[in-house]
C-alpha positions, 0 to 999 in steps of 0.5 A, a space after each residue: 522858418 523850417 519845420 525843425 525850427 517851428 515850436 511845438 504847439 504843445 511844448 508841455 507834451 515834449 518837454 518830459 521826454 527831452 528831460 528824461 533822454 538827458 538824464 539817461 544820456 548823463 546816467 550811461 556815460 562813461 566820463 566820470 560823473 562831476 569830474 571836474 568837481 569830485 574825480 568821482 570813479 577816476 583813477 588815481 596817480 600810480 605813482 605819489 598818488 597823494 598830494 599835499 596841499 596848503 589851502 588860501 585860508 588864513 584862520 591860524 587854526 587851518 594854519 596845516 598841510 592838508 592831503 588831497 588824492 591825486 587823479 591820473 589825469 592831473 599827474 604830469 600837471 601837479 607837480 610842487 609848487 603849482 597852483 590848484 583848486 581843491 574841495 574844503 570843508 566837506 566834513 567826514 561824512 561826504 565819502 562816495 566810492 572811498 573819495 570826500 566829496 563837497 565842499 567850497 572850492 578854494 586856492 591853494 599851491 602844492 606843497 609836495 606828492 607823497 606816497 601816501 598819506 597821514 590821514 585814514 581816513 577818505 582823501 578828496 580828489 584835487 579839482 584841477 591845477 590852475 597853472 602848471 607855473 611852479 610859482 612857490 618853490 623851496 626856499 620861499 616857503 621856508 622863508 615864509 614859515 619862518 616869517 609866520 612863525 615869528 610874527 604869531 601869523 599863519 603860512 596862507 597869509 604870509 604866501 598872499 603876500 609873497 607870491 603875486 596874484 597870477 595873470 594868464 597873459 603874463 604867464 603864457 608868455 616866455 621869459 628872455 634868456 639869462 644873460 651871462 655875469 657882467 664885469 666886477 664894476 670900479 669902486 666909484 663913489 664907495 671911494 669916499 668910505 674907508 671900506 668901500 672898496 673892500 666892501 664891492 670886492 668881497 660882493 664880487 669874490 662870492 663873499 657874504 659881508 653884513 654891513 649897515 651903511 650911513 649914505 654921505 648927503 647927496 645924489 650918489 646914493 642909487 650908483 652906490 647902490 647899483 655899484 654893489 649889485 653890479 658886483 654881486 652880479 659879478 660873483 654870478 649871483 643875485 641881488 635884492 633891493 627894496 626901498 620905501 616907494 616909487 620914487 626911490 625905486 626909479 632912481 636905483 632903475 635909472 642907476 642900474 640901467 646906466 651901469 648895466 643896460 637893459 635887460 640884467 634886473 627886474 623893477 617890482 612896484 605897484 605902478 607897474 601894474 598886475 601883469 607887467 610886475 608878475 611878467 617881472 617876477 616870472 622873470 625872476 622865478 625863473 632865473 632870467 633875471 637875478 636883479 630885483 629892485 622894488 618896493 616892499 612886497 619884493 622883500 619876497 622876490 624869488 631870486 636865484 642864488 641870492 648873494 646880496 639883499 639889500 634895504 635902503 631907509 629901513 625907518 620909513 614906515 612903508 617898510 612895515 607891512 599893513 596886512 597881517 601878519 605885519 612883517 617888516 622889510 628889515 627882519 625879513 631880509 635879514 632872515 633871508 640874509 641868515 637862511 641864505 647865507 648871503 651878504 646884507 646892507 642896511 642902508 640910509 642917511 640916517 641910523 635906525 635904533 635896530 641898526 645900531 643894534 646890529 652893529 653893537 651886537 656884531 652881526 654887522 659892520 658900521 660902513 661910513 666915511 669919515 668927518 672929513 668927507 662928510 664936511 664936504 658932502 653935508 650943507 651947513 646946518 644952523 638953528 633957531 629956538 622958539 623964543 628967538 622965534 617969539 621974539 623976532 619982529 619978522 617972525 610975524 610976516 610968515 613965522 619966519 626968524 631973522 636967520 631963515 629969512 635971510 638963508 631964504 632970501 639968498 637960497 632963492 639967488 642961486 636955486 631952489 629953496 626946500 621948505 619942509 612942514 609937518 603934515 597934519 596929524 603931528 599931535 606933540 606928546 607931554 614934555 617938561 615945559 622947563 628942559 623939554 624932557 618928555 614925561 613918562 611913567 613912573 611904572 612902566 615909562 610908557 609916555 604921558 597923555 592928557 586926554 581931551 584936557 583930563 588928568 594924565 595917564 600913561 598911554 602905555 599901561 593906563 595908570 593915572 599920575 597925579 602928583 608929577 615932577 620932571 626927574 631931571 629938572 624937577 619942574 611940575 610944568 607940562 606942555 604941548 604944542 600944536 603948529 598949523 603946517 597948511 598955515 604956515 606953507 600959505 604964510 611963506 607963499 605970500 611972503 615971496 610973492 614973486 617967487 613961484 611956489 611948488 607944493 609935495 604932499 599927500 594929495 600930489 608928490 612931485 619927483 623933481 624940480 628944475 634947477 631955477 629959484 622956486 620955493 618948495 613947500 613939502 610934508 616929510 617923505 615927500 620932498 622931489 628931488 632938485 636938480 643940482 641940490 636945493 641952494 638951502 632947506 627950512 625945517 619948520 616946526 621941529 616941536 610938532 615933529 620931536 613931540 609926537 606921542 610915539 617912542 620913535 619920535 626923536 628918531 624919525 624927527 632926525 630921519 626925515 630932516 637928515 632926508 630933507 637936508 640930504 637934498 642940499 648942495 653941500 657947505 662948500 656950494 653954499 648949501 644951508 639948512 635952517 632948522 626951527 626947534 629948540 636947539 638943546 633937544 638931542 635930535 636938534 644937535 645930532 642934525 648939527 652935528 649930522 651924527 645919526 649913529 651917535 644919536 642912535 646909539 644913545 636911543 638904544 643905551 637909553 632903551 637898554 636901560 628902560 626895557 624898550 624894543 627892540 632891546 625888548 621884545 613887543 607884542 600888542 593885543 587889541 580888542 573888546 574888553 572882554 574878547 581881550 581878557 578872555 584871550 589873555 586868560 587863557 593864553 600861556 605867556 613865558 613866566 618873564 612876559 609882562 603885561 602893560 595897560 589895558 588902554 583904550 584904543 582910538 576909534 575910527 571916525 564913522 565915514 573916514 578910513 580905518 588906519 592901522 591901530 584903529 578900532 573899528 567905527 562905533 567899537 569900543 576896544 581896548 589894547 595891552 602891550 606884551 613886554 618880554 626879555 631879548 631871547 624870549 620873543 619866540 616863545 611870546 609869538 608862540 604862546 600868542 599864536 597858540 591861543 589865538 588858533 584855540 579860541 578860533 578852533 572853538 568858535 568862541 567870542 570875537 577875534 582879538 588883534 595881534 601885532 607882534 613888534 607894533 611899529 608905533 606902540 605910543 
């Protein structure tokens, strides 16, 4: 070992000497002083020294624009739209050489460089720029207000949900080269509607028509699909998909790539991972691609001149975002079809009540095929009542009827066979023993409840009711019922023995089947997709799926059966869709019938009449007892606002995980719905938003949960 290396014998006689060269070193450099942190003794920009900048804080009190100082050296680098880090919370009285100083560093994006700013007093200093990738441009952020202000949110946590968390590698790596328009596609499939063809020609003349589309049963659904965003394409614009999941969005790829190749549109989902979907949706940003299909976050996606957005199933409940502010796919889309002045295509095999909606009120076009295609698209569908049921010897083997024994027995000859039960946790509301006609409130005509075997209240506005008469039959009965979905999937594997079982649900979703006999036991939304169709379909226990304690579930009985049933060869192949729930239920007849609009269409007269969203507008409020009247004594609701309940809301189980709605484990919170005329729902998120910000400005109390538009409200 050298002497240089040898260590002092004395190391307390040298160390005060090391320490106090340092200090000195520090004391006589020329470099600012912090730099990276403060900027202190810096020069700043000579031009648009000041930099507007939205901070990561999701408080709707913060929910501004805040000015930084703009250093020379960041100059080429912040530039709008860029990423940066910036000192918050320093307070007025850290000024050092005319700068801000301290404060927790935080992420924000840059909004825009001014000239000077709007505040006198001391700016901080930008910390650094993270990436010089301008990843929030114009447009996205006025989509992004918009989203915030009409769901009582703020920007910050709108701008979480649109622009993905950034990947260095992703980032670092070029975007290919745009590709030139492809060639306007023929109609294909969209010939079996009477305005399809019309419908691809106005996407590829540069048109913006509206329309909400009633896919014909089948396969065929992602090429139409592909088909109008081929000829959006065509126009020289974008286009925009989203789907409820995974699955769906792998067919539209598989379409669009058989009709395009490679290369003309991004793939935007969670199973792609961090740094393959952010290289997509650079690719999007920056105009290499004008294609996107994807999952829900993609109602977000970049495109460039956007001429078409487009949602497939907008009932499925994966459409509403978990994370606030709560925006639902459909609404955005609908703004961006609004701001963009761009076409919009609402589509599915069923009808929503929103949908029906848009079409009464003319801000789009039906789009269907007429009953002569649809009988040649559609399965049969036959029914079976539960006193048939109850009655039928064979229903003891595995609670199956005469009728879908038999429709089993000959399904498993030709191919699959699809057996859908509801999964567990479809807890069936009240309803007239006599006419099944679900029993509500004779104030608000919210749903009854008989919590843990008590009296009856109303779930809605929590007033008792004693003294209750079915209004169309005048029976004083109730009932409920409770069907076991893992039982019966057991019952019918040892009823077919020799027949392989393949089960889809929670735990493992299957994406296909082969086209070879099998029983295929699946929960709604889970069902795989059967080569060549499924040869016939059980829908068991409709009484568990119509009676659930929720306003849409009528709606998203029909939706997940007429999805079960679109999987089905078609009545001219033999294909049958046996259906176990009381025949005169109007769900019941639209599946028969296979008339989801005309079912949605008295959903939404019956919810005119009654007050319900989305005739209506909702807002639920949830919280401590007293958080909650605190925040509504001081919130400043339009005069037409009308408050229902409170209620008290669930607990989550101590252990399990919290779903949306839930209180908190070992809380006790209680929930109020905010009910108000079409034309006022503004000023209700206005209003709810306000006091929200003041109540956290001041510190004050707990922190109340708002859900404008709640997608379950009971």
């Amino acid at each position: 070992m050298s002497s240089e290396n040898k260590r002092s014998e004395d190391p307390g006689d040298e160390a005060p000497e090391q320490l106090a060269l340092i200090r000195e070193t520090v004391r006589r450099a020329d470099v600012p002083r912090a730099k990276p942190r403060t900027w202190r003794g810096a020069a700043l920009a000579k031009e648009l020294p000041v930099a507007r900048v939205l901070v990561n804080k999701g408080a709707l009190h913060l929910d501004q624009y805040f000015d930084y100082a703009v250093p020379e050296e960041l100059d080429a680098e912040a530039r709008p739209g860029v990423r940066v880090r910036v000192r918050f919370g320093a307070g007025g009285r850290q000024v050092r050489g005319g700068r801000r100083e301290g404060g927790g560093l935080i992420d924000g994006f840059l909004i825009e460089r001014r000239a000077e700013s709007d505040y006198q007093g001391a700016l901080a200093a930008l910390a650094y720029v993270v990436s010089p990738e301008p990843v929030l441009g114009p447009e996205l952020l006025a989509l992004a207000r918009a989203v915030a202000d009409r769901y009582a949110g703020s920007l910050a946590d709108v701008i979480q949900l649109a622009v993905p968390p950034r990947n260095g590698k992703a980032e670092s790596k070029p975007s290919p080269a745009p590709l030139p328009p492809p060639p306007a596609p023929s109609a294909g499939s969209w010939q079996r509607y009477a305005q399809g063809p019309a419908f691809l020609r106005a996407l590829a003349e540069g048109g913006a028509p509206r329309a909400v589309w009633t896919a014909l049963p089948g396969p065929h659904w992602p090429e139409e699909i592909a088909r109008a965003m081929a000829a959006t394409l065509a126009s020289g614009r974008g286009a925009l998909l989203v789907v409820p999941d995974g699955r769906a969005a792998a067919r539209v790829d598989t379409a669009l790539t058989a009709l395009l190749g490679q290369g003309r549109h991004a793939l935007l989902t969670a199973d792609s991972g961090p740094e393959k979907r952010y290289r997509e949706w650079l690719a999007v940003r920056r105009g290499s691609v004008r294609a996107v299909v994807g999952t829900r976050a993609a109602m977000f996606a970049p495109v460039a001149d956007l001429g078409l957005v487009a949602v497939w199933d907008d009932g499925d409940a994966s459409h509403s975002d978990d994370n606030a502010p709560f925006p639902h796919v459909r609404e955005v889309l609908e703004l961006r079809a609004a701001h963009s002045r761009c076409a919009f295509l609402l589509g599915g095999t069923s009808c929503t009540v929103e949908a029906a909606q848009l079409v009464e009120s003319g801000w789009a076009l039906p789009l269907r095929a007429d009953r002569e295609q649809l009988r040649t698209a559609a399965p049969l569908v036959r029914t079976v009542d539960d006193g048939e049921l109850a009655r039928d010897g064979a229903a003891r083997a595995a609670r199956l009827p005469s009728l879908a024994w038999q429709t089993v027995r000959d399904g498993l000859r030709r191919g699959p066979v699809l057996i859908q039960v509801p999964r567990r946790g479809y807890v069936p509301r009240l309803a007239c023993e006599r006419c099944r006609e679900p029993a509500r409130c004779r104030h608000c005509a919210g749903p009854l409840q008989a919590p843990d075997q008590r009296d009856l209240d109303c779930a809605w506005c929590g007033r008792p009711e004693t003294a209750w008469h079915c209004p169309a039959c005048g029976s004083g009965r109730l009932r409920a019922r409770i069907v076991g979905a893992r039982r019966t999937a057991e019952e019918l594997g040892r009823a077919f023995p020799d027949v392989p079982v393949r089960t889809s649900g929670r735990d493992h979703i299957l994406d296909a089947v082969p086209d070879m006999p099998a029983l295929v036991v699946s929960t709604p939304g889970a069902e795989p997709v059967a080569e060549g169709g499924y040869a016939a379909a059980l829908l068991l226990d409709g009484w568990a799926m119509v009676g659930r304690p929720d306003l849409r579930a009528g709606e998203e009985a029909l939706r997940r059966w007429t999805a079960a049933a679109a999987l089905v060869r078609g009545q001219p192949e033999g294909g049958t869709v046996v259906v176990v729930a009381e025949p005169t239920l109007r769900p019941v007849q639209a599946l028969v019938r296979w008339d989801p609009v005309g079912h949605a269409r008295r959903e939404l007269a019956d919810r005119a009449e009654l007050g319900f969203p989305p005739v209506s507008r909702m807002a639920s409020v949830a919280g401590t007892p007293e958080a909650l009247a605190e925040f509504l004594a001081a919130a400043e609701l339009p005069p037409q606002a009308e408050t229902l309940g409170p209620v008290p809301v669930t607990a989550a189980a101590p252990g399990r995980p919290r779903r949306p709605g839930q209180a908190p484990p070992g809380e006790s919170w209680e929930r109020v719905l905010l009910r108000v005329p079409p034309g006022s729902g503004a000023a209700l998120a206005h209003a709810l938003k306000t006091a929200q910000a003041a109540r956290l400005a001041r510190g004050g109390g707990e922190r109340v949960r708002i859900r404008v538009d709640p997608l379950d409200i009971g």
